[in-house]
C-alpha positions, -999 to 999 in steps of 0.1 A, spaced: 370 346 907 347 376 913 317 374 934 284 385 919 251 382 935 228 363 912 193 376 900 161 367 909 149 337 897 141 348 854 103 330 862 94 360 886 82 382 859 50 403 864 24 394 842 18 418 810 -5 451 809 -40 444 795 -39 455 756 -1 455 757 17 443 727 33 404 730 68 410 740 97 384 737 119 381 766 150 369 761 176 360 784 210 347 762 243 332 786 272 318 781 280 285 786 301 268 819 339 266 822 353 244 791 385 229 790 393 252 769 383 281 791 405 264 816 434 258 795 434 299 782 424 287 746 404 296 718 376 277 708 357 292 682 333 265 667 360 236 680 341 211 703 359 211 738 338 199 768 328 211 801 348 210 830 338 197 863 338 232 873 317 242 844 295 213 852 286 226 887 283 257 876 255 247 854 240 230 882 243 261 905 228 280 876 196 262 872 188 277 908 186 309 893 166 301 866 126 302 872 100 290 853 108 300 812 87 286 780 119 271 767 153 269 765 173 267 730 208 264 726 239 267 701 248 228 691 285 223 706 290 206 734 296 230 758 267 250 754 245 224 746 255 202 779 250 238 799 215 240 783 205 204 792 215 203 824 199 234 834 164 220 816 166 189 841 172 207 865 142 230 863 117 202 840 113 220 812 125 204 776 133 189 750 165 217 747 158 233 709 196 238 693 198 271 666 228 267 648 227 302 649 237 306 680 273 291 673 302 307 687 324 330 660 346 304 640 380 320 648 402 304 622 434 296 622 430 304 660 410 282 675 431 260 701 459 278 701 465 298 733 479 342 731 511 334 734 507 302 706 489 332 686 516 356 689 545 332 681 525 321 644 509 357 641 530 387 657 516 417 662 478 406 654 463 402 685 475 438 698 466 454 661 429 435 666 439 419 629 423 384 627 436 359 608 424 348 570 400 321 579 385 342 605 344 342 606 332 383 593 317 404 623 287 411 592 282 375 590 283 364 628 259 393 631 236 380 606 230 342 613 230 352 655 204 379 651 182 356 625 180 330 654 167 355 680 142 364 652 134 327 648 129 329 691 112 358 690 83 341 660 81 311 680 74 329 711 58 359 703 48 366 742 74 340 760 104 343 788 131 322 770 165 310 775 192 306 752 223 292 765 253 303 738 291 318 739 307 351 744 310 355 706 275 355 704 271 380 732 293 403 720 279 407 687 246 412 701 261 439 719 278 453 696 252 461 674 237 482 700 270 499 707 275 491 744 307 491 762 330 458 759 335 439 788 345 406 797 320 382 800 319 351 829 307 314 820 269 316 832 270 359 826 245 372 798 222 401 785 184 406 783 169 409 752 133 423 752 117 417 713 83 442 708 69 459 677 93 438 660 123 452 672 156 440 692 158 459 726 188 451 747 188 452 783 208 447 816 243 422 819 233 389 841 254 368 866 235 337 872 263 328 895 279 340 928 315 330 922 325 332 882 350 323 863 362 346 835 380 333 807 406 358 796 409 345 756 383 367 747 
């Protein structure tokens, strides 16, 4: 585990500048420790759930979570359970699921563990090759960013949250070319949406003590 200090609560934002343009903000994290986090495997669009670790950490993230417009949320399990208990927690819901938002489908991959993945497919994971069934970074990229564009219409001047998976985060990032890291359950990235344009911002730890899965 690796201690972080957690932000601010995301409801202490400043109000916006008189004649300023409506800006979407948009605050997207990863879901709490799944069993298949804890077990080192990958999930890809399988339906594991949380933890009791992952559970607490969803509580423990709520505390960091001010006052937002609404939350939204990929479908499975583990995101959507992260997302719901974090919208009790502060009283804000229903939690709206975007499809969209679904983690990468990983193939042939998902459940297996690295050293399940090497035995079936050696070589592949130090070569980055992916196997056949394996979900196109152009598609992934196209269905995540069209539901932030979906966020971004139905809250043209909103703080939102969007509780997804590391997938999801890392194509966001990679289309604006920062460097890979690995991200914690609970850790995330800032969007900002103005003149209708994407502008990414800082990495967020919503906790103080994270887990890190290390499949991906």
């Amino acid at each position: 585990m690796v201690p972080k200090h957690p932000l601010q609560p995301l409801g202490d934002r400043s109000p916006p500048l008189v004649g300023s343009e409506p800006v979407t903000r948009l605050l997207v994290i990863r879901h709490g420790q799944s069993e298949w986090n804890a077990d080192g495997r990958w999930q890809g669009q399988e339906n594991p759930p949380l933890t009791e670790i992952g559970l607490d950490q969803a509580r423990q993230a709520s505390h960091a979570v001010g006052a937002v417009d609404a939350i939204y949320s990929s479908p499975l399990d583990r995101a959507l359970t992260t997302a719901s208990i974090i919208a009790e927690s502060i009283g804000i819901g229903p939690v709206i699921t975007a499809p969209g938002l679904m983690e990468r489908n990983a193939g042939e991959w998902q459940g297996l563990t690295h050293a399940q993945i090497e035995e079936a497919y050696p070589g592949y994971l130090d070569a980055r090759r992916r196997p056949p069934s394996w979900e196109p970074d152009e598609e992934v990229d196209s269905r995540v960013f069209a539901a932030l564009d979906s966020i971004a219409d139905a809250h043209p001047d909103g703080l939102v949250l969007a509780v997804a998976h590391a997938g999801v985060i890392f194509t966001i990032e990679n289309r604006f070319e920062t460097e890979w890291e690995r991200l914690a359950n609970l850790g995330g990235r800032w969007l900002d949406h103005r003149d209708g344009v994407w502008h990414i911002g800082e990495r967020v730890h919503l906790l103080v003590n994270e887990t890190i899965p290390d499949q991906i």
